[in-house]
LOGU-546026 format. One record per residue (C-alpha): residue in three letters; x, y, z. Coordinates in steps of 0.2 Angstrom, whole numbers, padded with zeros to 4 digits, always signed. Example, Ala and Ser with C-alpha at 12.3 -4.5 7.8 and 13.67 -1.06 7.14 Angstrom:
BEGIN
ALA+0062-0022+0039 SER+0068-0005+0036 
//
This chain:
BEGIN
UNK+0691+0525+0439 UNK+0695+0506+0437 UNK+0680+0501+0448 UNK+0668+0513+0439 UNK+0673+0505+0424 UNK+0672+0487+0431 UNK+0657+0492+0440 UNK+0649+0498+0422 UNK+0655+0482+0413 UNK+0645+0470+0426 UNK+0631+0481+0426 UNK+0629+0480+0408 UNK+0632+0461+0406 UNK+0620+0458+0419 UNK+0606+0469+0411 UNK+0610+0462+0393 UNK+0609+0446+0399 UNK+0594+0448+0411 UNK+0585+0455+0394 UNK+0591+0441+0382 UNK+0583+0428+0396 UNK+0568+0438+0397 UNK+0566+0438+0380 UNK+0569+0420+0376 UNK+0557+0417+0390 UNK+0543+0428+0378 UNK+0547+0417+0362 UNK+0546+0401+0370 UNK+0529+0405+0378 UNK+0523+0412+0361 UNK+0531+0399+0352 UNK+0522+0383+0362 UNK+0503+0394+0363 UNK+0503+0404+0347 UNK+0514+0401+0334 UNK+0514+0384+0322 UNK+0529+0378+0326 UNK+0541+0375+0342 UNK+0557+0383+0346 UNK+0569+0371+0352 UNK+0584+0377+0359 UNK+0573+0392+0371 UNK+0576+0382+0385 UNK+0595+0382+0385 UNK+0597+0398+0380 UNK+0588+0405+0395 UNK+0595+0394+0408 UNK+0613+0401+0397 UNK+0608+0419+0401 UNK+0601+0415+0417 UNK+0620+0407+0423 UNK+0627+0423+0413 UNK+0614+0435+0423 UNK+0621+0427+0439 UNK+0639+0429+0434 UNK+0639+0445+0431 UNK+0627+0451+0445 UNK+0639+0444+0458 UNK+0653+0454+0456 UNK+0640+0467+0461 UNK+0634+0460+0476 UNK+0650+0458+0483 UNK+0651+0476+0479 UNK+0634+0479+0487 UNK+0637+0466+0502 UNK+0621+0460+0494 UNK+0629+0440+0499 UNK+0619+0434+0515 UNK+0632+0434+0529 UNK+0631+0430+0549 UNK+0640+0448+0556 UNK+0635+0446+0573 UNK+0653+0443+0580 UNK+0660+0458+0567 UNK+0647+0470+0574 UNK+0650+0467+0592 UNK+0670+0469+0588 UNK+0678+0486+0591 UNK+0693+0496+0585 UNK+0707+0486+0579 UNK+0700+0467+0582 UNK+0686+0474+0568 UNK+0697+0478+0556 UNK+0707+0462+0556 UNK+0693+0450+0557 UNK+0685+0460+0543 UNK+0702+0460+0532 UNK+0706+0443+0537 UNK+0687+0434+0529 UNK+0690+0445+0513 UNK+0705+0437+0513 UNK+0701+0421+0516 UNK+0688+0423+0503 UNK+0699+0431+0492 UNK+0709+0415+0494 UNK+0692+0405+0489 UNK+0690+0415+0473 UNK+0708+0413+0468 UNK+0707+0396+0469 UNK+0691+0396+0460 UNK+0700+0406+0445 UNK+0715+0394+0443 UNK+0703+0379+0442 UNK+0690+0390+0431 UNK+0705+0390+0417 UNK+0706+0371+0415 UNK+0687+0370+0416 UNK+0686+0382+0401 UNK+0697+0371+0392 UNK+0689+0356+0393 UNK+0672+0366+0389 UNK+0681+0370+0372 UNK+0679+0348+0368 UNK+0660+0350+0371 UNK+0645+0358+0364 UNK+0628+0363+0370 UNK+0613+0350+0362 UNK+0600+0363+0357 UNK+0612+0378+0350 UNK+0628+0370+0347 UNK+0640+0382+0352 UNK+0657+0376+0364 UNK+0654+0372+0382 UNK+0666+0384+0384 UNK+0657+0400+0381 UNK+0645+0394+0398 UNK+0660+0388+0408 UNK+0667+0406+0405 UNK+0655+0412+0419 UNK+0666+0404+0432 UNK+0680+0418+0428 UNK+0669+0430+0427 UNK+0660+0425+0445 UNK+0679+0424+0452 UNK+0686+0442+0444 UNK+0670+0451+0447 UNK+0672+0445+0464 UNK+0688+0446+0466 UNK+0689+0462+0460 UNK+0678+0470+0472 UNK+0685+0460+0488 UNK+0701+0468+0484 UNK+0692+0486+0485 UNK+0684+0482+0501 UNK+0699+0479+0508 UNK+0707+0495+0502 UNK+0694+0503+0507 UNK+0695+0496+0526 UNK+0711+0501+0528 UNK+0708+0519+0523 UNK+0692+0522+0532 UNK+0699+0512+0547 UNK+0696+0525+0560 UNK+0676+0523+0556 UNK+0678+0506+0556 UNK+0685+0509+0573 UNK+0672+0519+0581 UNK+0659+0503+0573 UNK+0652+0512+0558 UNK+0653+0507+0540 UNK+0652+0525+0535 UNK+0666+0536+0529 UNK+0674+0550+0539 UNK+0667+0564+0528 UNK+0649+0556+0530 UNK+0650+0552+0548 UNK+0654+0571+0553 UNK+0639+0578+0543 UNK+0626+0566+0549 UNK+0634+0572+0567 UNK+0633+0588+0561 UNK+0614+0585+0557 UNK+0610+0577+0573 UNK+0617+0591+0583 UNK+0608+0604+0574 UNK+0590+0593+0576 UNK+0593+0591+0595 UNK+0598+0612+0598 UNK+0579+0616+0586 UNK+0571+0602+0596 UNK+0578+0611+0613 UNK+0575+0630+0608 UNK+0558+0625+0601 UNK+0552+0617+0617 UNK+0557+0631+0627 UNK+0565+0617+0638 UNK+0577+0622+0652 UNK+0590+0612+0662 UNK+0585+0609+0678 
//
């Protein structure tokens, strides 16, 4: 329920905030080739939205595994060894994203002293994005590793599929080979 809703709150933000950089994007380009005057803060605001679009869209890819990642030594990993490789770099990136959540705090802070030059609104309203990249993130590791431990008899056999999933595309295949079989009229020697 809680990573539905999560999941639903960073889709949102990063759709809402792709959009408001796409439109910002629009204005400016009408602004500087059709229109008689020039709009001045266009540029901040999208590079604002832009920042927001990628705060918001990495909670997701940790979700996705969308995050370029070198899994050549997990994949050739079996049975136990898999799963604590696999639950030890979400925790060592867990770790990462803690410490980037209790520095994000005084970072904030100090954005409250400061304010953008073209829309004039407190720093801190963009230095917010680097608590929402460590919860979203954060959030979603912690899932994974649930997950791991739950599923680890998948994880186990080398798959990243849950039980349920892997017996019916077993099921599939079996099926698929006895057709391709009494189709063939193909006898064992």
């Amino acid at each position: 329920m809680i990573t539905k809703l999560v999941d639903r709150v960073l889709t949102v933000g990063a759709l809402l905030s792709f959009t408001v950089m796409i439109a910002v994007v629009l204005l400016q380009i009408l602004a500087r080739y059709a229109l008689p005057f020039r709009v001045h803060w266009t540029e901040e605001a999208a590079r604002f939205s832009f920042l927001y679009t990628v705060a918001f869209a990495s909670g997701l890819a940790m979700k996705n595994k969308a995050f370029v990642n070198v899994d050549l030594l997990p994949i050739s990993l079996r049975g136990t060894a898999r799963i604590v490789l696999e639950l030890f770099i979400d925790a060592v990136t867990l770790a990462f994203l803690t410490v980037l959540f209790l520095h994000a705090r005084r970072f904030v802070a100090i954005g409250a002293r400061q304010t953008s030059s073209s829309l004039r609104i407190p720093m801190n309203n963009l230095f917010f994005i680097t608590i929402v990249i460590a919860v979203g993130m954060a959030f979603f590791v912690v899932v994974r590793m649930i997950q791991t431990v739950r599923n680890r008899e998948v994880v186990q056999a080398g798959g990243d599929r849950t039980i349920g999933e892997a017996v019916v595309v077993d099921q599939n295949a079996v099926h698929e080979i006895e057709e391709i079989i009494h189709s063939s009229n193909w006898q064992p020697d």
